[in-house]
C-alpha positions in Angstrom: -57.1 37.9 12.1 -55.8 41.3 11.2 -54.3 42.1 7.8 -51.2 43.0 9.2 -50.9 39.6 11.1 -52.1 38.1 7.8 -49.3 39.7 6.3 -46.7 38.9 8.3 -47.9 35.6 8.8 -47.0 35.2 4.9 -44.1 36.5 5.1 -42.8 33.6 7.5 -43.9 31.5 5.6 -41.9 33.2 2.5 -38.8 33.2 4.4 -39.2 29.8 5.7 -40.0 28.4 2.0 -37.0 30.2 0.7 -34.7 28.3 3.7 -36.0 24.8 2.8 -35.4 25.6 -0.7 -32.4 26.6 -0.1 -31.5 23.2 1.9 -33.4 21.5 -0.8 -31.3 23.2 -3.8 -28.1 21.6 -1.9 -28.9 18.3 -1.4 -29.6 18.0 -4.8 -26.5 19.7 -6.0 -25.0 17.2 -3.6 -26.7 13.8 -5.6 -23.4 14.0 -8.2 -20.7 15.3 -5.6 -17.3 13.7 -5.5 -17.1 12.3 -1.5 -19.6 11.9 1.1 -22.3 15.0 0.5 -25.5 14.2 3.1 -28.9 14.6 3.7 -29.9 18.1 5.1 -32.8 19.2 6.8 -34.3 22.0 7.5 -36.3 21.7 11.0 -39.2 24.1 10.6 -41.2 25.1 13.9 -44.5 27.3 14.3 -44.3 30.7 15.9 -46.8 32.8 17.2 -45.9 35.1 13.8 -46.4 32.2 11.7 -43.5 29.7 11.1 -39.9 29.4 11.0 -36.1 27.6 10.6 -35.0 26.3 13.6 -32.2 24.3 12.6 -30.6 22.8 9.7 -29.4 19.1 10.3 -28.0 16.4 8.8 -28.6 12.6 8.1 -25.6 10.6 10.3 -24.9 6.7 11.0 -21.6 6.7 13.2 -21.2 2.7 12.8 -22.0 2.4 9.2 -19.0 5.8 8.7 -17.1 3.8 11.3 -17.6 0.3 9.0 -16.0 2.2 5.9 -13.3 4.1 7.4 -11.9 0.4 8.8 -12.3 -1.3 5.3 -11.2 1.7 3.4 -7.9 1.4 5.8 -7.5 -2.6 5.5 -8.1 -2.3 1.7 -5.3 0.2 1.1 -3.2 -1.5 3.3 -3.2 -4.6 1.2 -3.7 -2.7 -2.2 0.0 -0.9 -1.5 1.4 -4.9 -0.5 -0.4 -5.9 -3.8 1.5 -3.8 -5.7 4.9 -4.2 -4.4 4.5 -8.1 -4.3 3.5 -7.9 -8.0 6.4 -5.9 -8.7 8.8 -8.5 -6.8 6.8 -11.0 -9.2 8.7 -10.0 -12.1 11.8 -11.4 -10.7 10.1 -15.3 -11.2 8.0 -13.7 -14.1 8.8 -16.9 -16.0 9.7 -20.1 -14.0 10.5 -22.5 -16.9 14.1 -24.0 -18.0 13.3 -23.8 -21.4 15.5 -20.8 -23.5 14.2 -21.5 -27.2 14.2 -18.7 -29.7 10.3 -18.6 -29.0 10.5 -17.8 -25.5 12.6 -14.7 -23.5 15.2 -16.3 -21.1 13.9 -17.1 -17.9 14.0 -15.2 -15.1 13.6 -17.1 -11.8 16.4 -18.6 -9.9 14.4 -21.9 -9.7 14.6 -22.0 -13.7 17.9 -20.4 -13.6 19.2 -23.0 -11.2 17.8 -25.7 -13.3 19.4 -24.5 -16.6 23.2 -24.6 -14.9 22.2 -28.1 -13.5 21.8 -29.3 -17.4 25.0 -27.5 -18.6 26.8 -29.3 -16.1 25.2 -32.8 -16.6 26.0 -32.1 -20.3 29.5 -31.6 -19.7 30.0 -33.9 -17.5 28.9 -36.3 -20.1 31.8 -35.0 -22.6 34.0 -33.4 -20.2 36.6 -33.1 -22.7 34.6 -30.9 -25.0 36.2 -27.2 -24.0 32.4 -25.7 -25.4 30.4 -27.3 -23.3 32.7 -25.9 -20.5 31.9 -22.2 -22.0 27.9 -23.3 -21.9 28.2 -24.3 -18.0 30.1 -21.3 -16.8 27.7 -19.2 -19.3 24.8 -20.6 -17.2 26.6 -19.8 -14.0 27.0 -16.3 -15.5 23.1 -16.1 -15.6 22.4 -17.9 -12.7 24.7 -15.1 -10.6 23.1 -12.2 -13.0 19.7 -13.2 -12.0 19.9 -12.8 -8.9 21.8 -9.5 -8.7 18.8 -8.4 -11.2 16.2 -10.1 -8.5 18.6 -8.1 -5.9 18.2 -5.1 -7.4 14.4 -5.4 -7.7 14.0 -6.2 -4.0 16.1 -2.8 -3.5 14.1 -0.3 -5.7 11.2 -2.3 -4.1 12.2 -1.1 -0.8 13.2 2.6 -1.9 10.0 2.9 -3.0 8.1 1.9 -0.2 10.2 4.5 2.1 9.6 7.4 -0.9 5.7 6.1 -0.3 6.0 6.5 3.2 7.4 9.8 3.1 4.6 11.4 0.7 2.1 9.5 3.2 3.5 11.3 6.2 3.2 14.3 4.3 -0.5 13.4 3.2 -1.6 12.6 7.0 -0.1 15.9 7.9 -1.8 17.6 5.7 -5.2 16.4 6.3 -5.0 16.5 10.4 -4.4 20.1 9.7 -7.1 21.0 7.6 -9.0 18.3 10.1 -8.0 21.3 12.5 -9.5 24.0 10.4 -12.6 22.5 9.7 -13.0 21.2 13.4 -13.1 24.5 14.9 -15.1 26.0 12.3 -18.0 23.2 13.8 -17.1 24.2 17.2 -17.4 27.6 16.8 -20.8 27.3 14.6 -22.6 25.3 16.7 -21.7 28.0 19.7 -23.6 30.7 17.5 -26.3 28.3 16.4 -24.9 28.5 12.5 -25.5 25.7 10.1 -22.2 23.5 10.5 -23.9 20.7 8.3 -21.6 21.3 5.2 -18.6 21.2 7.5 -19.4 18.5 9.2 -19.3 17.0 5.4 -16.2 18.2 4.9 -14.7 16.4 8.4 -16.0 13.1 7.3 -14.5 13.5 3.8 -11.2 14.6 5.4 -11.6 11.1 7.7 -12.3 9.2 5.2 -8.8 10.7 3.1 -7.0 10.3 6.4 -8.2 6.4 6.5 -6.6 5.5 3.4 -3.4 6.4 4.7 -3.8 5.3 8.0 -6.2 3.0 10.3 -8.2 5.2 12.6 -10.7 5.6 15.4 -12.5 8.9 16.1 -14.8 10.1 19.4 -17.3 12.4 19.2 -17.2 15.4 22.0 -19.8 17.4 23.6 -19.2 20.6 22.2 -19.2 19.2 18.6 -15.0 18.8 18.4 -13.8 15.0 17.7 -10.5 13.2 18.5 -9.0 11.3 16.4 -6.7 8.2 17.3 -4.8 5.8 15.1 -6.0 2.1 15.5 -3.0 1.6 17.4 -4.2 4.0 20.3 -1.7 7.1 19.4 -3.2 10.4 19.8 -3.3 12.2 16.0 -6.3 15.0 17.2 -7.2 16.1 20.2 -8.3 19.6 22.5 -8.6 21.2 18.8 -4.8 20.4 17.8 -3.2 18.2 15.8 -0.4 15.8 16.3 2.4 15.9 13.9 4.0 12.9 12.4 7.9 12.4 11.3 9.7 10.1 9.2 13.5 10.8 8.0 13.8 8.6 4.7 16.3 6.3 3.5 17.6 7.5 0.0 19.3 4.3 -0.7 18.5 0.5 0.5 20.8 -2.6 0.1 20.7 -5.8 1.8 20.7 -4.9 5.9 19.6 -1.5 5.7 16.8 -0.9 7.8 14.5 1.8 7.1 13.3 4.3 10.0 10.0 4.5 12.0 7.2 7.3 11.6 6.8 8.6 15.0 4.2 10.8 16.4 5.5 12.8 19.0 7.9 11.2 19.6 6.1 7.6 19.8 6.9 4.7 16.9 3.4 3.8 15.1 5.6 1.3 12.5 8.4 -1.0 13.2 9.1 -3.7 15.8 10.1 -1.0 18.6 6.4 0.3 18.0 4.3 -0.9 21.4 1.5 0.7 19.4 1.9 0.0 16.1 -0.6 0.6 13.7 -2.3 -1.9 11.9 -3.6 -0.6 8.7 -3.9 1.9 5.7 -1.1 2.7 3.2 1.5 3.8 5.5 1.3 0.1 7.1 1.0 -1.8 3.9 4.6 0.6 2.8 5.7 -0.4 6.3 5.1 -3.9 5.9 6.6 -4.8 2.3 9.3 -2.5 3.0 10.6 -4.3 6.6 8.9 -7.5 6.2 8.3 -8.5 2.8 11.1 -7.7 0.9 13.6 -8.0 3.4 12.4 -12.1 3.8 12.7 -12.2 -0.1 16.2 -10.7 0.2 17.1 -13.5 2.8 16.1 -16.1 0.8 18.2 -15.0 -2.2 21.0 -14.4 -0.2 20.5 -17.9 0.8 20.6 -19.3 -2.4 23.3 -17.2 -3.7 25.4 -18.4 0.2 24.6 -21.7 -1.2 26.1 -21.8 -4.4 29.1 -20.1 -3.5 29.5 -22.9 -0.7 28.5 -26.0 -2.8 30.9 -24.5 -5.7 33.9 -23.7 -3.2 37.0 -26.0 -4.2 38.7 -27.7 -1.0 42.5 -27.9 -0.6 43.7 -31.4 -2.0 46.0 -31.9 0.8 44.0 -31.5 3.5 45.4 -28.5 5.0 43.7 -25.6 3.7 40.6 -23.6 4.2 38.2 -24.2 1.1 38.4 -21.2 -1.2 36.0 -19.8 -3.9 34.8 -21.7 -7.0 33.3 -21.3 -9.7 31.1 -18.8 -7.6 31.9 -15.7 -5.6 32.1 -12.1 -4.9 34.3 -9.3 -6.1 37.9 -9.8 -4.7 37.3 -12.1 -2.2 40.3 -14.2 -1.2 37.8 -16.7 1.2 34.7 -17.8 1.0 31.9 -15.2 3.3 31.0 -15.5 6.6 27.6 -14.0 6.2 24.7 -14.2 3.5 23.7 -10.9 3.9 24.1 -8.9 1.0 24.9 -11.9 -1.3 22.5 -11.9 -4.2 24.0 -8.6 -5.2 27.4 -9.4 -4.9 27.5 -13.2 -6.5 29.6 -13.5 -9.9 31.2 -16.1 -11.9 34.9 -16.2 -10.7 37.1 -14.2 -13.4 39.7 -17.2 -13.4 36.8 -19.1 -15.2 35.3 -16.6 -17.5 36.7 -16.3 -20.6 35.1 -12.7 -20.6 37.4 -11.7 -18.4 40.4 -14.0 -20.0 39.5 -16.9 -17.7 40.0 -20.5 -18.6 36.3 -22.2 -18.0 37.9 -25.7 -18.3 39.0 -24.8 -14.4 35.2 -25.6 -13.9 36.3 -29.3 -14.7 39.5 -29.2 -13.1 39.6 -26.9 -10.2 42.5 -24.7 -9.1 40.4 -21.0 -9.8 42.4 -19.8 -7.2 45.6 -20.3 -8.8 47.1 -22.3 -6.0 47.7 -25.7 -6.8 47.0 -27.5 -3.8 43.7 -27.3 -5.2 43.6 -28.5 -8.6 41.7 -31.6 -8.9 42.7 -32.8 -12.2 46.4 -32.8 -11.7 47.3 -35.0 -14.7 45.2 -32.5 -16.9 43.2 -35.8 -18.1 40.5 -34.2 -20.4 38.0 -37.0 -19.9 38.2 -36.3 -16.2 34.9 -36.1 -14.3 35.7 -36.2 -11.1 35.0 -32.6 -10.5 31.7 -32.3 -12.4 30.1 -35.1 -11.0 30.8 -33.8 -7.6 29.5 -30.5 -8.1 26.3 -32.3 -9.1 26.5 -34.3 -6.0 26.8 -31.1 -3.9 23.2 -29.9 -5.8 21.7 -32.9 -4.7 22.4 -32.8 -1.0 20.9 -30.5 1.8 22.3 -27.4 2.4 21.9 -25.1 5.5 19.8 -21.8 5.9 19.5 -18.8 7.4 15.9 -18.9 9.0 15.7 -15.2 7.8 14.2 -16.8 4.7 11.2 -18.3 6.3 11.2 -21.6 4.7 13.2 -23.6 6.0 17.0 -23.9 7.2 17.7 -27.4 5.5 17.2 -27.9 1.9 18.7 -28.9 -1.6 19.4 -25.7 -3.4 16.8 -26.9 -6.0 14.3 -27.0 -3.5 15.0 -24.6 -1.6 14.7 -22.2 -4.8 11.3 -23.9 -5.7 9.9 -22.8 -2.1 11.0 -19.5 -2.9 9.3 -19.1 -5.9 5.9 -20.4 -3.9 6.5 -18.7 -1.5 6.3 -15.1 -3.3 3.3 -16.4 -5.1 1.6 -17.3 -2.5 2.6 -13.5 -0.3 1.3 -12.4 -4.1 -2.3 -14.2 -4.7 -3.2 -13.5 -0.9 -2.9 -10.1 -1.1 -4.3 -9.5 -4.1 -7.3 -11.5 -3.1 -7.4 -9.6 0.5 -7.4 -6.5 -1.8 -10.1 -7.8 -3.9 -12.5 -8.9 -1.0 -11.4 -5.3 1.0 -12.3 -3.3 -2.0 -15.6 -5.4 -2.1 -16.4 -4.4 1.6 -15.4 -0.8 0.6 -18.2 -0.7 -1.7 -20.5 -2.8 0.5 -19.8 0.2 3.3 -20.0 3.4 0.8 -23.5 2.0 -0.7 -25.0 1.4 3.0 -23.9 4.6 3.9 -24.9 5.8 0.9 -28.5 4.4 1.8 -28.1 5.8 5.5 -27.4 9.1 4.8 -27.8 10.1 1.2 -30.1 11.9 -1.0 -32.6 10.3 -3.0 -33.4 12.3 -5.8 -37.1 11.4 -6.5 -37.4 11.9 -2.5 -35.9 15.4 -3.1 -38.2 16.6 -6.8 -41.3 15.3 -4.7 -40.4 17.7 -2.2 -39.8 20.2 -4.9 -43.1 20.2 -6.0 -44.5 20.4 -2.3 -42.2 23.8 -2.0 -43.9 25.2 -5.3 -47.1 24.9 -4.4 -46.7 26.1 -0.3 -45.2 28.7 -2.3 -47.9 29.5 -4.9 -50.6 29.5 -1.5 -48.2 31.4 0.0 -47.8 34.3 -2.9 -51.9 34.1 -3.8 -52.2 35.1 -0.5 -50.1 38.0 -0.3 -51.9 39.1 -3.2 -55.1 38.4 -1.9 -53.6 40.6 1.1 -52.5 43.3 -1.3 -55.7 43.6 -2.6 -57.6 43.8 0.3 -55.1 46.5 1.5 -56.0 48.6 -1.7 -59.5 48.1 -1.7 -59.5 49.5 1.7 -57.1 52.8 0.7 -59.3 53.1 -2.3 -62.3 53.2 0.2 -60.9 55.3 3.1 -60.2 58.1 -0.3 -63.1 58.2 -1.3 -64.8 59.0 2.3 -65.9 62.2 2.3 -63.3 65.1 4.1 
């Protein structure tokens, strides 16, 4: 071999060693990077001038990516219902009677319920005694608070599942179009033969982003482009564009206001028009709590609110007249509702019994709130009369109907019936915080097999290092063994005579 093949020969190999290196210095720069950073390769080949880069690659497992962009999308879907149900929670945050000086005031309509039961089996026990009348229609007073407070709740709940929903839309949007970018910056690369490895990096992190907000399916093309679909089978990338999703938020929910769909051109993906609804991510778990969860919880405090206003009403002593409003009912209302709807946040203790408001609470003993006196029960004003109370206490004993909005049940006493719905949040609560819990444990399961798939192993990487730095040392001795040579021979051809 020549000098000059000798030579260039080298320097192959110097450019070669300098490639790997280079691939080499990335992958471990890429051991401590935030987000999926994997294995590259450098694909050396021989040429007839010594060696060279032919490609740079990277380590890939479709199924195990696939695995973790489904349990990244069922885990945020039940981590955004976990933190809603947790925040209806508060409104049973403590379900006991008791209201010592040790203990806050409970919260729960069950325990609230309860509490207005004793006051009126106390009084009824000394109906005579005018404080024991303030001490019932005080619990009543709480009882109706609570449930405007738990009314309330469910509402902000709601709001802030649509404002989620709205920043998620945004999110999604965002991503698909820098999904877009980076797409056609592989397409494009893998035309000219460039290195597309750290974009292709940058796709699957932007997948994995868009998973957490939505469930997702992806299919690789031929040209190096992907589509992407959501796991309902709507469109979101495809032909190098992206869709664009809508939403118009609600600013304001109360009982009966349904929030609006997120379409994708034009085509539901959430709500019960949806005939390709998606099943997962953060915009379904917002989705979910904001049109399923809540709004059941609503029903069933409307329900219980519907039922004391109706086991309360008074009835017309003659016979004649429509029952009227008791001791419970809304803001100027002349009859008792027609609908639940709306209930828990209207409910109050009637003004002609609240001393608050100037009323006279012995009316809880002897009827006539309405100021007509057709129905007064106690018409001889006797103030050991019992009549009254010990009805009212009859009328908590007995089944009442629901509205099947509530999902548990449409016959029930108001006790019960206020138990189940206290169990019945808990329940919605513990499942999807354990969901969450065994999602997030799949998350992990996922990211550490991929991890093992496609990663870098350091000690894999500084063995390699130390392979580089020697093909490099062989590599410069013999360029200098070359460079000698070369002068020897210059030195030699000088000194030849002329």
């Amino acid at each position: 071999m020549s000098l000059s093949a000798a030579a260039l020969n080298a320097q192959s190999g110097l450019n070669t060693l300098t490639t790997e290196a280079s691939v080499l210095a990335r992958n471990i720069a890429g051991v401590n990077a935030t987000g999926i950073c994997s294995l590259k390769t450098a694909n050396v080949i021989a040429t007839p001038g010594g060696s060279q880069v032919s490609s740079i690659t990277r380590a890939s497992n479709q199924a195990v990516f696939d695995n973790l962009l489904n349990a990244t999308s069922a885990n945020a879907t039940q981590q955004a219902l976990s933190a809603g149900l947790n925040q209806l929670n508060q409104t049973v945050g403590d379900v006991s009677a008791s209201n010592s000086s040790t203990n806050p005031p409970p919260t729960s309509p069950e325990a609230l319920l309860s509490n207005l039961t004793n006051a009126l089996q106390t009084y009824e026990a000394s109906p005579s005694d005018s404080s024991l009348a303030s001490a019932a229609v005080g619990a009543a007073q709480s009882m109706a608070q609570g449930l405007n407070s738990a009314a309330a709740t469910v509402n902000q709940v709601r709001e802030q599942a649509d404002a989620g929903m709205a920043s998620s839309v945004q999110t999604i949007n965002s991503l698909l179009s820098q999904f877009q970018t980076v797409n056609a910056q592989i397409v494009s690369g893998m035309a000219t033969g460039a290195d597309v490895t750290n974009a292709q990096d940058s796709r699957d992190n932007i997948l994995s982003q868009l998973a957490q907000q939505l469930g997702i399916a992806t299919a690789a093309n031929a040209n190096g482009s992907m589509s992407i679909y959501t796991d309902g089978g709507v469109t979101l990338f495809q032909g190098g564009a992206a869709r664009t999703l809508t939403f118009f938020p609600t600013i304001t929910f109360t009982a009966g206001t349904s929030g609006n769909a997120v379409y994708v051109d034009g085509v539901p993906i959430t709500g019960t028009a949806a005939g390709m609804q998606s099943t997962s991510g953060n915009l379904v778990g917002l989705a979910t709590l904001r049109d399923n969860v809540a709004v059941t919880y609503q029903a069933q405090l409307d329900n219980i609110a519907g039922g004391l206003i109706s086991e309360f009403a008074e009835s017309d002593q003659t016979g004649t007249g429509p029952n009227l409003p008791g001791l419970f009912t809304t803001p100027g209302a002349t009859s008792l509702p027609t609908s639940t709807t709306g209930l828990a946040s209207q409910i109050e203790v009637n003004p002609s019994a609240d001393p608050s408001q100037g009323g006279n609470p012995l009316l809880l003993r002897d009827g006539g709130m309405s100021g007509n006196p057709n129905y007064v029960y106690n018409a001889r004003g006797d103030a050991s009369y019992q009549g009254r109370l010990s009805q009212l206490l009859a009328n908590l004993s007995a089944p009442t109907a629901f509205s099947a909005a509530g999902g548990i049940g449409t016959s029930a006493t108001l006790d019960s019936y206020a138990t189940a719905s206290v169990s019945w949040l808990e329940s919605q609560r513990s499942n999807a915080t354990s969901r969450a819990s065994y999602q997030s444990t799949l998350v992990s399961t996922a990211t550490t097999a991929l991890s093992n798939a496609t990663g870098v192993n350091l000690d894999t990487e500084m063995s390699k290092m130390l392979d580089l730095e020697n093909s490099y040392s062989a590599t410069a001795k013999l360029l200098s063994t070359i460079d000698g040579l070369l002068g020897t021979m210059l030195t030699d051809l000088g000194n030849l005579p002329a």
